[in-house]
N, C-alpha and C positions, 0 to 999 in steps of 0.2 A: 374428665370428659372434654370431650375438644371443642374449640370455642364455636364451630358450626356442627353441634352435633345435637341439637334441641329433638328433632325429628326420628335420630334414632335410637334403636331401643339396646345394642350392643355393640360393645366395643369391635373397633376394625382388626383384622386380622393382621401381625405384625409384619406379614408379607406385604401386606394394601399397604401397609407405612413407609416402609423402604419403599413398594417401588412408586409408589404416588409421593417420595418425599424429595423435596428438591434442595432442601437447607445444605448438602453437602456442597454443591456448585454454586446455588444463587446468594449464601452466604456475602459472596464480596460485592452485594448492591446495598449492602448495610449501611453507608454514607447518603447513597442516595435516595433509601427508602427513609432514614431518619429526618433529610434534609425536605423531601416532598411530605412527612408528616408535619415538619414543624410548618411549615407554609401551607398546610390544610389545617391546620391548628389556631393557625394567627385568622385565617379567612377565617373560620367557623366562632371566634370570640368575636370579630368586626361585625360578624353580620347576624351577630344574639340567637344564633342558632346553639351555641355553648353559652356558657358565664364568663367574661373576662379571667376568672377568678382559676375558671376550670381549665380556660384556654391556656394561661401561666402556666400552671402546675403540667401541663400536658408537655409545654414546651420543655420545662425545666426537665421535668422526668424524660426526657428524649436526650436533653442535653448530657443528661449522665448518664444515660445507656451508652449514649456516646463514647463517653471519657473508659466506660465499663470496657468495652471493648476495646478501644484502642490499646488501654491496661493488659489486656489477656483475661480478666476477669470473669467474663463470659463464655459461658460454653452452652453453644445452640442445641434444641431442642429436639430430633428428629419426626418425635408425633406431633411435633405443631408444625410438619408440614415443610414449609418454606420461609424465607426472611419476611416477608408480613407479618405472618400470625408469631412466629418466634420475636419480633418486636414488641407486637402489641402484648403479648405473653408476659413479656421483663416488663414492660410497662406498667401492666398491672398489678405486677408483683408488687413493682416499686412505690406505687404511689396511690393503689389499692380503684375501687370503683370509677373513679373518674377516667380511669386509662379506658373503661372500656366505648367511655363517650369518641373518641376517636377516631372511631370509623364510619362515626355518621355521618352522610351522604355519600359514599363511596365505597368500592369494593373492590377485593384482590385484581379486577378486572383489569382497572382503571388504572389499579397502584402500581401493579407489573408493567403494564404500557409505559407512565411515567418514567419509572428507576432505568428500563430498559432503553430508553430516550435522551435520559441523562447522563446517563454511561458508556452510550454513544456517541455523545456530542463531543463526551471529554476525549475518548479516545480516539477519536479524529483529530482533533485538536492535537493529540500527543502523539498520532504517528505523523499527522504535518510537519512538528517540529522534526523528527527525525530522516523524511525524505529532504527535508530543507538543509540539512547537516551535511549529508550524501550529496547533494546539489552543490555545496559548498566546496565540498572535497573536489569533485568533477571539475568544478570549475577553474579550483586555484590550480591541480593535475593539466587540463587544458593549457591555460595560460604560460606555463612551464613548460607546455611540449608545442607546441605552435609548431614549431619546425625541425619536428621529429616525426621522417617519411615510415610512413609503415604500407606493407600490401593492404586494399580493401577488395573484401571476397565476395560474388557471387557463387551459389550451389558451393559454396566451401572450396571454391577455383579463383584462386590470383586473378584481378580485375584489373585494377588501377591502382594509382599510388594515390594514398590520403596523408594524412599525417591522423596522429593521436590524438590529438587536441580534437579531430575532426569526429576522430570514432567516437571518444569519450562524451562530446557534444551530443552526440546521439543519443546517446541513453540520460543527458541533462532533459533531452526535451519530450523526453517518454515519464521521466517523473514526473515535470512536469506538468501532461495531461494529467497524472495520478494524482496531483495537489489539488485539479480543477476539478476531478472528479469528485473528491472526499470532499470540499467546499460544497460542490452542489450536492450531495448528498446530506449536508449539514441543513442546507435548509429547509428541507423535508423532514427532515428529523427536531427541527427546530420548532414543533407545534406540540404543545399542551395537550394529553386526553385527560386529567383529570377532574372529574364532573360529569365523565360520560358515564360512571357507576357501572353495573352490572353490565347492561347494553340500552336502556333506554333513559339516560339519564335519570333526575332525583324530582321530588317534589321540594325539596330545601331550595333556600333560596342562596344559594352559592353564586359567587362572585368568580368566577373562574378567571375574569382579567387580572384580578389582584394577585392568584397565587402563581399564573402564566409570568407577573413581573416580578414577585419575592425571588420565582424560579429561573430567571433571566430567559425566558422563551417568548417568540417574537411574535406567537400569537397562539388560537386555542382550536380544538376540532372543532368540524362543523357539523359531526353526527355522530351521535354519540355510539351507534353500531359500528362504525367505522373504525371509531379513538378505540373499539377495546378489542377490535381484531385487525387491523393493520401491523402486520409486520415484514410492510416493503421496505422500512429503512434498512432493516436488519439485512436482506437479502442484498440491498443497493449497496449496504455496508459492503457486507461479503462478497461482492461483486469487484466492487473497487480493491479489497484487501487482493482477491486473484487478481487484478490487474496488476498493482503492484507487486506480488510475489511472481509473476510471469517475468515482467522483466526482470527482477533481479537473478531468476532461474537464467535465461538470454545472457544475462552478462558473468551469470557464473561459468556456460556454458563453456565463453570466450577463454574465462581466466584458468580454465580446465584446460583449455588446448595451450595458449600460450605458454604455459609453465610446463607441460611437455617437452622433453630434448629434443622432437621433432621443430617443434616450433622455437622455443627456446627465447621468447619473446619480453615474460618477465620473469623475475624469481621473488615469490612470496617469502616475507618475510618470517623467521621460526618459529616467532611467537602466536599466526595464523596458520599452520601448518602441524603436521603430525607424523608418525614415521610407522615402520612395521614393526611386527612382531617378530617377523624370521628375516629381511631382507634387511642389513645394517644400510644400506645406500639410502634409501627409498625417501624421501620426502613428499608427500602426499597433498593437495589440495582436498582435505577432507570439510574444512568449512565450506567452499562452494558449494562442493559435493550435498552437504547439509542444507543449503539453502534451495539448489537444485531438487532434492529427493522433498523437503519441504509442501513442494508445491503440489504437493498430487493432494493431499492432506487439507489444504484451504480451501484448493475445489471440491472435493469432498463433501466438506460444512455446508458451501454456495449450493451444492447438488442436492445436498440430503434435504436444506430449509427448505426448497423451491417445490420438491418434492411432496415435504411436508403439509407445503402450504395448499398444495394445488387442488384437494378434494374437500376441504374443509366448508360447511356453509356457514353462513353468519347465526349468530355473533361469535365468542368467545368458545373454545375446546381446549379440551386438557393438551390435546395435538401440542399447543403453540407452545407450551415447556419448552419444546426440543430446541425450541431459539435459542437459547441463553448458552449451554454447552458448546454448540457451534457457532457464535459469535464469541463466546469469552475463551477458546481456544485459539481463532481465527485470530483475534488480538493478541495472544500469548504466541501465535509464533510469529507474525510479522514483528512482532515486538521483538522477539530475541533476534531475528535476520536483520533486522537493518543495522541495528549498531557494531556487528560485530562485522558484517558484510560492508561498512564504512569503511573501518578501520584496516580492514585489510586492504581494500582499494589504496588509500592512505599511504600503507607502510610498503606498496610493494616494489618492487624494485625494476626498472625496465633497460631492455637492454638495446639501446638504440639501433648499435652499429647491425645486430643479428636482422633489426626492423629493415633498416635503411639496404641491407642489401637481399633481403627478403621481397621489397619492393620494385629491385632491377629485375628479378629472373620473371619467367614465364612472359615474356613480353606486355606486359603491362603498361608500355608506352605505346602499344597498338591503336587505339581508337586517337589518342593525340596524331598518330602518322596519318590516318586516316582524315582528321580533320583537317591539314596539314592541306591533303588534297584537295580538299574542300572548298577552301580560301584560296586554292587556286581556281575556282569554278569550275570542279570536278565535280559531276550527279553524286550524292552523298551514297548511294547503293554503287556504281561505278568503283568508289573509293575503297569499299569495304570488302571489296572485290580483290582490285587490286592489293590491298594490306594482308587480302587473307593469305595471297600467293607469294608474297615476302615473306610473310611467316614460316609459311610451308618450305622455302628456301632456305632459312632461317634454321630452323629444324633439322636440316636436311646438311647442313653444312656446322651443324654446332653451333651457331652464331646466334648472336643478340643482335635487335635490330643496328639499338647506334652502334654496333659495332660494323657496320655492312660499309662496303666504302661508295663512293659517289658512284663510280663504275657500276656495282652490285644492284644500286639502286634503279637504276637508269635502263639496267636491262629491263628492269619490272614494266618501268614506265618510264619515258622521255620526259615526263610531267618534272621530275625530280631534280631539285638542284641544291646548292651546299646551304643552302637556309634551314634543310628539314633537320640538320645536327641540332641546332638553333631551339627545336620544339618536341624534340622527345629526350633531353636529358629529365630524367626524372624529377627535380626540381622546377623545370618548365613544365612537366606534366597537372602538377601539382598547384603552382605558383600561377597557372594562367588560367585556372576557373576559379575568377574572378567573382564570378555573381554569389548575389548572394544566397547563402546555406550550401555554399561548393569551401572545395579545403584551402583555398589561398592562402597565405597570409593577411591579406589584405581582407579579404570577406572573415576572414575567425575573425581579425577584430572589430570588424564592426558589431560580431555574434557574440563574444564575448560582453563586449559594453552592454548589447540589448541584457544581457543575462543576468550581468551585473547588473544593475538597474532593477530587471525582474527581482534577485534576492533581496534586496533594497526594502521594495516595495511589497514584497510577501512574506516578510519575518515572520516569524510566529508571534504570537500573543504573551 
């Protein structure tokens, strides 16, 4: 008979087992649902709601279900449902009556809210350290290419000249926000329900501060309907996971095109790279590709919980299961994308010289010639006027602008004299936005130091 089954009079159908059983997934909260019983276990002998004696033998008997598993020695239960009652199950086994004191004041409610809290903390934590890795890469890549020009694109059309350091910066300060996200998402997730019980709290006299600090949480719910159907961390989780799986999709995007012969901008390294089946040439960008194709998949999870969550009334429905799969997947693949989407950044190879004259054609020192005019105290619309009509010359004659001679110039406008050579060599394009978050030399490092500093100051734990 199953441990909540006093009330009925036959056994469940082994379809209602399977599909009501969640022990094949919720299995790996095994740590945390042992580590939240032994800190309701030590509270419940402190506050003589147990025997000291009972409360021992409770912890010990956890402590070796512990070791049981870690061993292989265990093998879960499917009609006990879920990693709760498969717990308290071994428990009893092991150590006979007393296991079944365990769960007074509290109920699968509360417990799953817990584990599920804990195991969010940790993997925030653990994919922090892994965008901080990424961050690291970027940064030391940056600092190596300062003054390596590459084209930068609007609508996927030749703009202006940047450099690398400047693109690569870009996507430093997108993770970034992603670090700050997952941090403020940590302190929402950082609150205690257990003690909320079923949905209206216990009549026991629990100490819930005590096992909030055994449990390192920085405080406890304040209603107990709330601790046991709240599952905004989860979504806030999965929210931040699509933020970061977005950009890394963005910057796979990039490394899809640049490794293209059209682009030809870097060449991946063989060990992130794959080939064909019939084409012997072919060298493939299929990890991007993978983290790219990825992303549909995490939104998904974020769509399906929200989904989930939206009709449900209070308190507690079998509905909220579905968290758990769509968060412990959503971890599973940020978790294999970042390290291996590092390592490629890392190892890939760029090809300056393809960048640096990548950045001459299409006139991309147009808006510099335009400002040119400007600082001569030309209407800045007046300017862009005239720039548009050297272009169109330009075009028209095969020529690059600094290539037009003083003459060429001067037809356009009288405005023009040999200073403008001076501020559209691509290097002055580049080198003379200055301010700061523009691609200078002089502005990366000061962006660099701040960055430095930043990883300094946000290592992981």
């Amino acid at each position: 008979m199953k441990l909540w089954g006093g009330r009925f009079t036959k056994e469940t159908n082994p379809l209602t087992d399977d599909f009501n059983s969640s022990i094949h997934f919720d299995n790996i909260l095994y740590p945390y649902d042992i580590k939240g019983s032994i800190a309701h276990a030590k509270m419940l002998g402190k506050q003589k709601i147990i025997s000291s004696e009972e409360s021992v033998a409770i912890i010990e008997g956890l402590k070796e279900i512990l070791k049981d598993i870690q061993c292989g020695k265990v093998e879960f239960d499917i009609s006990a449902e879920d990693i709760h009652m498969n717990m308290e199950k071994l428990l009893i086994e092991k150590i006979g009556d007393t296991g079944k004191k365990l769960h007074t004041g509290r109920s699968r409610n509360d417990q799953v809210a817990l584990d599920m809290r804990m195991y969010v903390k940790d993997q925030i934590e653990s994919i922090d350290a892994m965008l901080h890795n990424l961050q690291q890469v970027l940064l030391d890549l940056a600092v190596e290419h300062k003054k390596t020009i590459m084209p930068g694109y609007t609508h996927l059309q030749k703009a202006q000249p940047v450099t690398l350091a400047h693109h690569l910066s870009a996507y430093f300060e997108m993770f970034k926000r992603d670090r700050a996200r997952l941090a403020d998402c940590y302190l929402r997730t950082d609150i205690m329900p257990l003690g909320s019980s079923a949905l209206a709290g216990t009549t026991y006299d629990l100490d819930r501060e005590m096992v909030a600090d055994l449990l390192d949480f920085k405080a406890v719910t304040l209603n107990s309907m709330d601790g046991v159907s709240d599952r905004d961390y989860c979504i806030e989780f999965l929210s931040a996971l699509s933020m970061i799986i977005m950009h890394l999709s963005r910057f796979s995007e990039e490394i899809i095109l640049w490794c293209s012969d059209e682009f030809n901008f870097i060449k991946l390294d063989d060990a992130y790279s794959t080939g064909s089946s019939i084409m012997p040439q072919k060298k493939n960008p299929d990890i991007a590709e993978l983290v790219r194709g990825k992303t549909g998949r995490v939104y998904g999870h974020l769509m399906g919980l929200l989904t989930t969550m939206k009709g449900i009334p209070l308190a507690y429905n079998k509905d909220m299961q579905e968290d758990k799969e769509a968060v412990f997947d959503g971890v599973k693949t940020i978790s294999m994308c970042l390290p291996i989407f590092t390592d490629m950044v890392k190892t890939m190879n760029v090809n300056k010289k393809v960048m640096y004259e990548g950045a001459k054609k299409a006139f991309t020192n147009a808006t510099d010639a335009a400002d040119w005019l400007v600082k001569k105290d030309m209407p800045f619309r007046e300017a862009h006027s005239i720039i548009g009509k050297l272009v169109l010359y330009c075009i028209e004659k095969g020529k690059n602008i600094e290539d037009l001679s003083l003459e060429e110039f001067k037809k356009i406008s009288p405005v023009f004299d040999e200073t403008i050579y001076d501020h559209i060599t691509i290097e002055a394009c580049v080198n003379n936005r200055k301010v700061i978050g523009g691609p200078s030399i002089e502005s990366m490092e000061k962006v660099l130091f701040i960055n430095r500093n930043y990883l300094l100051e946000n290592t992981p734990k």
